[in-house]
C-alpha positions as CSV (number, residue, x, y, z in Angstrom):
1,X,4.4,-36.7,0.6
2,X,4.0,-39.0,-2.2
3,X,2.5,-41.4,0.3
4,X,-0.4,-38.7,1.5
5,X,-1.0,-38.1,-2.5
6,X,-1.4,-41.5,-2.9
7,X,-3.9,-42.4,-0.4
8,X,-5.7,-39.3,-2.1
9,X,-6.2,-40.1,-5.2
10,X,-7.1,-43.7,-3.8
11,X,-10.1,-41.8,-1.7
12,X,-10.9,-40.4,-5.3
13,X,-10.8,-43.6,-7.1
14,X,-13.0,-45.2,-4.4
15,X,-15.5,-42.4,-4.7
16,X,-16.0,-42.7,-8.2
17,X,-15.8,-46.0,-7.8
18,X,-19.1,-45.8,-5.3
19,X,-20.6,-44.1,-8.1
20,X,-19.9,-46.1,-10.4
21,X,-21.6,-48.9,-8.1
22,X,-24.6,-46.4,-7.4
23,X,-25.1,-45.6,-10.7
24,X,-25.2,-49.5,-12.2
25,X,-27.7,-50.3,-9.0
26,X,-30.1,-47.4,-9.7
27,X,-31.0,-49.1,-13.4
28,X,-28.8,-46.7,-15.2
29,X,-27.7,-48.0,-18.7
30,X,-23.6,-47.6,-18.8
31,X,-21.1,-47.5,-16.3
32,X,-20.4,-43.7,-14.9
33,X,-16.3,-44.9,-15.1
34,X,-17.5,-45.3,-19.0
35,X,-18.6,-41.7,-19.2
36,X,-15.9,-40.3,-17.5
37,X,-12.7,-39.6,-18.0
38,X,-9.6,-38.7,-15.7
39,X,-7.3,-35.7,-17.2
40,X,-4.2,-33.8,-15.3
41,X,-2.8,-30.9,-15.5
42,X,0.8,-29.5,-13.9
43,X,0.4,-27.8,-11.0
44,X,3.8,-25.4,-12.1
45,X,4.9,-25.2,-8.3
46,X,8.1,-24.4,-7.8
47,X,10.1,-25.8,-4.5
48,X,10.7,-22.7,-1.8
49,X,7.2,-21.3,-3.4
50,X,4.4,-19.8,-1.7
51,X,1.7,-21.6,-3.5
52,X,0.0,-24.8,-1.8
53,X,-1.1,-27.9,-3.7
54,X,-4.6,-27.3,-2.3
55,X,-4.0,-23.8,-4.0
56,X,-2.8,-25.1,-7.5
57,X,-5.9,-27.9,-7.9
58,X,-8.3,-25.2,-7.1
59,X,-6.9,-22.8,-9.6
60,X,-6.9,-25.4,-12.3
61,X,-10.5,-26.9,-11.4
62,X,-11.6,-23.1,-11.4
63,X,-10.1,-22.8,-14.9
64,X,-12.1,-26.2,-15.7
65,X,-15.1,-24.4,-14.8
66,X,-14.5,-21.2,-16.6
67,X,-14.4,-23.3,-19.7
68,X,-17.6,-24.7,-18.8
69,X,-15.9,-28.1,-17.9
70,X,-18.0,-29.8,-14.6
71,X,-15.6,-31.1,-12.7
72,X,-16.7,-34.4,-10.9
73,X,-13.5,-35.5,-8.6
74,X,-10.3,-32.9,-8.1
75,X,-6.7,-34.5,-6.5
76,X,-3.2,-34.2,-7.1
77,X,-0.9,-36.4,-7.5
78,X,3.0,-36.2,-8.2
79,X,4.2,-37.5,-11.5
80,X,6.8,-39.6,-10.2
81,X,9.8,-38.4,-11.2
82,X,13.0,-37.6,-9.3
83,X,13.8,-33.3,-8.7
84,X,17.0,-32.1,-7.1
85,X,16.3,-30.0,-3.9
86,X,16.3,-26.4,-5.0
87,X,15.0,-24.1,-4.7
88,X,13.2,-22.7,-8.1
89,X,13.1,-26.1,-8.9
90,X,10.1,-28.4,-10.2
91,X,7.8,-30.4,-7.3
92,X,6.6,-32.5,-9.8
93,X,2.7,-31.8,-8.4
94,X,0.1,-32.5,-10.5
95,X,-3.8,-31.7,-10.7
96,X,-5.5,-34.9,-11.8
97,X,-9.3,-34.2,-12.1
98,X,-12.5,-36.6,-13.1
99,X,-14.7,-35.0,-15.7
100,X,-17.3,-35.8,-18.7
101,X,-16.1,-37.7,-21.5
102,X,-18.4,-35.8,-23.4
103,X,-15.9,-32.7,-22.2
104,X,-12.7,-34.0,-23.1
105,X,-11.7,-32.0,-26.1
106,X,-12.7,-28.4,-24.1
107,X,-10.2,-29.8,-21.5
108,X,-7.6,-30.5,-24.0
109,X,-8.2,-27.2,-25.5
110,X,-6.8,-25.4,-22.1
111,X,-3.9,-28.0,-21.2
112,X,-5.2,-30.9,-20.1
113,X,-3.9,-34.5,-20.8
114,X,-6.1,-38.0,-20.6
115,X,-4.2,-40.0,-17.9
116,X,-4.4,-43.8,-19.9
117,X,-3.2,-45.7,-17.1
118,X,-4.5,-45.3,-13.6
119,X,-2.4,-47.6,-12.0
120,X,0.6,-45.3,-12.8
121,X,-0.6,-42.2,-11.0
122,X,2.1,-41.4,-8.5
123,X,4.6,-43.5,-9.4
């Protein structure tokens, strides 16, 4: 699992990494990765639940929305930590989500945390 959430948020990376090319090509002044920001959220799944990961990133990307957030780039992730098998129990899922710098403080309003170090996503 933490494999397949790994190579998804590398897809992400390398698609905002595109744009980040596209963007510097096309004449723009700044870098898009400069203007942007990653934040995450919990998922709250709970092992034995009924909810999906697919489920839990769209609720919280609709709740981005709501606020008036544009959501650029929506994943998950899995914080890395280590959760007894039970059921109740934590999954450790997370919603990790590319928006406006501009729109950070709306997004930390409802939840949402700046991830500072890319490189430690899903470990």
């Amino acid at each position: 699992m933490i494999q397949r959430n790994t190579i998804r948020m590398a897809a992400a990376l390398a698609m905002v990494s595109g744009l980040v090319a596209c963007a510097n090509n096309g004449g723009a002044s700044g870098s898009l990765s400069s203007q942007t920001v990653m934040m995450s959220k919990t998922l709250d799944l709970r092992q034995c639940g009924h909810t999906s990961v697919g489920e839990g990133v769209a609720f919280l990307r609709a709740q981005l929305q709501q606020g008036g957030i544009d959501v650029l780039v929506a994943t998950n992730t899995h914080d890395g930590r280590a959760y007894p098998a039970m059921c109740g129990g934590p999954t450790g899922d997370l919603g990790v989500f590319t928006i406006a710098k501009s729109q950070q403080t709306k997004a930390e309003s409802l939840g949402y945390r700046v991830i500072q170090d890319r490189n430690q996503l899903g470990k």
